[in-house]
C-alpha positions as CSV (number, residue, x, y, z in Angstrom):
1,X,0.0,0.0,0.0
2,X,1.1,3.3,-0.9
3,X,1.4,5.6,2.4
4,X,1.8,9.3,1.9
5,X,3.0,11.7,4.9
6,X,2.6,15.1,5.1
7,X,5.2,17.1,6.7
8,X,3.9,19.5,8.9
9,X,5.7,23.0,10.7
10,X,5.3,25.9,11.5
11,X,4.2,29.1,9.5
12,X,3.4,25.8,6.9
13,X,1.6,27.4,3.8
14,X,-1.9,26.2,4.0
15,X,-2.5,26.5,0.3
16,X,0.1,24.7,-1.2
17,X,-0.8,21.5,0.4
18,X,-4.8,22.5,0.1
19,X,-5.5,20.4,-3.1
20,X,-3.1,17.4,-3.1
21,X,-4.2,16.3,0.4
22,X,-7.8,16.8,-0.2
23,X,-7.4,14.3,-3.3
24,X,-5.1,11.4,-1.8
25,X,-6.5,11.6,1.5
26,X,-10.3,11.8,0.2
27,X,-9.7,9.2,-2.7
28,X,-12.9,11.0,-4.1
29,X,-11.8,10.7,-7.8
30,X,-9.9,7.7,-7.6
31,X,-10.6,5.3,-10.5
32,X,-12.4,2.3,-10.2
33,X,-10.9,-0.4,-7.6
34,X,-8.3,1.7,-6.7
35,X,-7.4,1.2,-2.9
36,X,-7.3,4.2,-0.9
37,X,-4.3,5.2,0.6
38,X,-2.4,5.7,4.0
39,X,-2.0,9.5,4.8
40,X,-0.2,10.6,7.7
41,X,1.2,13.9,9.1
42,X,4.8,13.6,10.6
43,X,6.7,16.0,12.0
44,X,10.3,16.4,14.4
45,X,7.6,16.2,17.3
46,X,4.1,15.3,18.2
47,X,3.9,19.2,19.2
48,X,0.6,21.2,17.3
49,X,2.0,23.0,14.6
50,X,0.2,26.5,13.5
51,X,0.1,27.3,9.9
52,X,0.2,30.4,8.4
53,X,-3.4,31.0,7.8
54,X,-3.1,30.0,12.1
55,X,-4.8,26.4,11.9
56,X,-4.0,23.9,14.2
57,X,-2.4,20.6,13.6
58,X,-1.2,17.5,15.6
59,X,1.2,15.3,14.2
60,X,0.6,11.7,14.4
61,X,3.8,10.4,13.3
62,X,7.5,11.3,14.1
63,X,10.2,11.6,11.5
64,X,11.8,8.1,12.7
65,X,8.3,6.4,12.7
66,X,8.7,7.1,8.2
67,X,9.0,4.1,6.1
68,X,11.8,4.3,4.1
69,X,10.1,1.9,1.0
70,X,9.7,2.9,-2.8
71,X,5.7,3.1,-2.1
72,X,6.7,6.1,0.3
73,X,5.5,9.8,-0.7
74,X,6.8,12.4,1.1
75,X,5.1,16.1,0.9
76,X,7.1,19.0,1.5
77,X,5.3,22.0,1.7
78,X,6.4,25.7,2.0
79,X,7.0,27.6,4.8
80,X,8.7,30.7,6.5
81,X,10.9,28.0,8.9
82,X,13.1,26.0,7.1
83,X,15.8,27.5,8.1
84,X,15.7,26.2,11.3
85,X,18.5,23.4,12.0
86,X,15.6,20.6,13.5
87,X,14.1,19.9,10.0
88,X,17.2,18.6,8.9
89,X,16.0,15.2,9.9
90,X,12.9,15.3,7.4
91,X,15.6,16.4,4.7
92,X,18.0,13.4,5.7
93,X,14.9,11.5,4.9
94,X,14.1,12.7,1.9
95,X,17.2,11.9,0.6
96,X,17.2,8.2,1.7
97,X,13.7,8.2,-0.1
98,X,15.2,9.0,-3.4
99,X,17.8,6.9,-3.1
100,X,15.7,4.2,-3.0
101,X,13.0,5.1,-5.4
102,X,10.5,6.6,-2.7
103,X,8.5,9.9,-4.4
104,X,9.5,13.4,-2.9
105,X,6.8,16.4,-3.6
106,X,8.5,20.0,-2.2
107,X,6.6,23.1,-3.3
108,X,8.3,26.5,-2.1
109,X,9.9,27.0,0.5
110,X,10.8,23.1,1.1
111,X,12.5,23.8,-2.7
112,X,15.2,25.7,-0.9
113,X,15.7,23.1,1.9
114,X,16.4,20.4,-0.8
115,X,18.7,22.8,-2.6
116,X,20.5,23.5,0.6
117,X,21.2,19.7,1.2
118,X,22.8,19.4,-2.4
119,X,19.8,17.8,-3.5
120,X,18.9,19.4,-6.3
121,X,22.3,19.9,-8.0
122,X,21.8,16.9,-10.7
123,X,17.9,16.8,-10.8
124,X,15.3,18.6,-12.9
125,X,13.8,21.1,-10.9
126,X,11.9,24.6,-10.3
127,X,11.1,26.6,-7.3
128,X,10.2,30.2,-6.9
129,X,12.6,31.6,-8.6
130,X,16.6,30.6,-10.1
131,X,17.6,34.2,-8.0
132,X,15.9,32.5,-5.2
133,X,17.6,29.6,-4.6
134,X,20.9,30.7,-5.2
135,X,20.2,33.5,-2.6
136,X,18.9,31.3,0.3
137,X,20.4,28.1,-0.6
138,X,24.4,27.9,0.1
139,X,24.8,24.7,-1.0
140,X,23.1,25.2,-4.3
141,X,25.0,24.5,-7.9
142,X,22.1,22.7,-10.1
143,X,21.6,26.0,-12.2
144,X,21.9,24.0,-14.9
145,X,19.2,21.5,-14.0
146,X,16.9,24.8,-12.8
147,X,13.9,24.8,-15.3
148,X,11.5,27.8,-15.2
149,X,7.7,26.6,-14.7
150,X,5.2,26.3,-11.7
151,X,6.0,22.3,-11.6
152,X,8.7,20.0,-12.5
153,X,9.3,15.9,-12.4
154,X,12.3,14.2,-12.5
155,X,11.2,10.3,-12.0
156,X,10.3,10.3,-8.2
157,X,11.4,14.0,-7.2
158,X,8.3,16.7,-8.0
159,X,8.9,20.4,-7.3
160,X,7.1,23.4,-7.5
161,X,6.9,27.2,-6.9
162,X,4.5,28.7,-4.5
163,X,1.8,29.5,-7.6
164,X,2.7,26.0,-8.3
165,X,0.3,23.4,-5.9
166,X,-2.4,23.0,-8.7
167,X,0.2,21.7,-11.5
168,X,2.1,20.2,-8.9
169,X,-0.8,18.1,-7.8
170,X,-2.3,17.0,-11.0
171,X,1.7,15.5,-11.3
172,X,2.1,13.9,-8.3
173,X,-1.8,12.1,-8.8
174,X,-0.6,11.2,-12.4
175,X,3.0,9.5,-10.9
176,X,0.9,7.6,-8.2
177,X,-1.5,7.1,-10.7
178,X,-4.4,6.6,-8.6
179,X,-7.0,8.6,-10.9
180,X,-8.1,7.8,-15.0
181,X,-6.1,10.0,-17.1
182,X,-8.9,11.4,-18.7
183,X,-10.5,12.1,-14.8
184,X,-7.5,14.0,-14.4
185,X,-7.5,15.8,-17.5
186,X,-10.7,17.4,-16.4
187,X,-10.2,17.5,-12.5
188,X,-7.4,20.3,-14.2
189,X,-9.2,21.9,-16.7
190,X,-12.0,22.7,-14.3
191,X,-9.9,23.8,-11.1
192,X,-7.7,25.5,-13.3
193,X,-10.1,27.4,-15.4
194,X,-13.6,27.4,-13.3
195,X,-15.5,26.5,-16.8
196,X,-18.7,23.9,-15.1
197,X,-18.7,22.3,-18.5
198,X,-15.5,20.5,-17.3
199,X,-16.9,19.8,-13.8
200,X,-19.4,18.1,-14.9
201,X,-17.2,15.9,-17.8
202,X,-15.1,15.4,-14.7
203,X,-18.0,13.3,-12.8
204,X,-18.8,11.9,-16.1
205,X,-15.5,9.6,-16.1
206,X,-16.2,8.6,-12.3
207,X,-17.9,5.2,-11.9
208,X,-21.5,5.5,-11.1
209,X,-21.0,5.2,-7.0
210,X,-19.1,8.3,-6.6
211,X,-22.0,9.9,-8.3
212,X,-25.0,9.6,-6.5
């Protein structure tokens, strides 16, 4: 079974995570016979967290409780705190997760930590900015590999900028492949344009249960 955690922290950006946990966690679009799938929120502490937008979360899982596995996805989302030394465990993690064919989703702010930890150097990626990673990421040297656009994959590592979470999400549901591609073709066009006529061919690829 696929099991995704969440990384949660403080000042986290609510809206970057908003429509990629609503989908894996709800499973309301998944395609037919698709098991739903573990979703957890970890963190260095079972501490509540406050977002930005000040909502409150508990963690129920620690950093060492992860499952290192190649059916682990790891969310990364932005926030104002990454510079502070006790997320380098999550990083460290994140790491081992590529290594070993795991999926890695960073959006913002979590961009930066990768490129900090060297991660980034030899891997297709954006963020929120080229000037923005080479001003807040010292250990940063993958201009090379730095493409400009709201969300990026490179096999099992998916990046984005902080406009990014709507592209970044239809990505990471396409690599887990838990929806139709055509249900996903229309989950975007509709979220991404507000046109009804794609809501409603959106419900028109779902089997008849989610319907009624």
């Amino acid at each position: 079974m696929v099991t995704v955690y969440s990384y949660v922290l403080d000042t986290l950006a609510d809206w970057e995570l908003g429509y990629v946990t609503s989908e894996l966690n709800s499973g309301r679009f998944f395609k037919e016979g698709e098991q739903r799938l573990s979703f957890r929120m970890v963190s260095y502490s079972k501490e509540t967290i406050h977002t930005m937008g000040g909502l409150a979360i508990e963690p129920n899982y620690l950093i060492e409780n992860i499952e290192v596995s190649e059916t682990t996805v790891l969310l990364l989302p932005g926030a104002e705190t990454w510079s502070d030394p006790k997320h380098g465990a999550i990083i460290e993690k994140a790491k081992e997760l590529l290594q070993i064919g795991g999926t890695v989703c960073a959006i913002c702010g979590a961009t930066a930590a990768l490129a900090n930890a060297g991660i980034l150097n030899d891997r297709s990626h954006t963020s929120n900015g080229l000037g923005f990673l080479e001003m807040v990421s010292h250990g940063y040297s993958g201009q090379e590999f730095y493409i400009e656009s709201p969300s990026v994959v490179d096999n099992n590592l998916i990046t984005a900028s902080s406009t990014g979470a709507l592209l970044w999400t239809k990505q990471i549901i396409e690599h887990l492949g838990v929806f139709q591609s055509i249900t996903l073709e229309f989950w975007y066009d509709y979220f991404s344009t507000g046109d009804p006529k794609y809501y409603f061919a959106l419900m028109e690829t779902l089997p008849v249960s989610h319907e009624n």
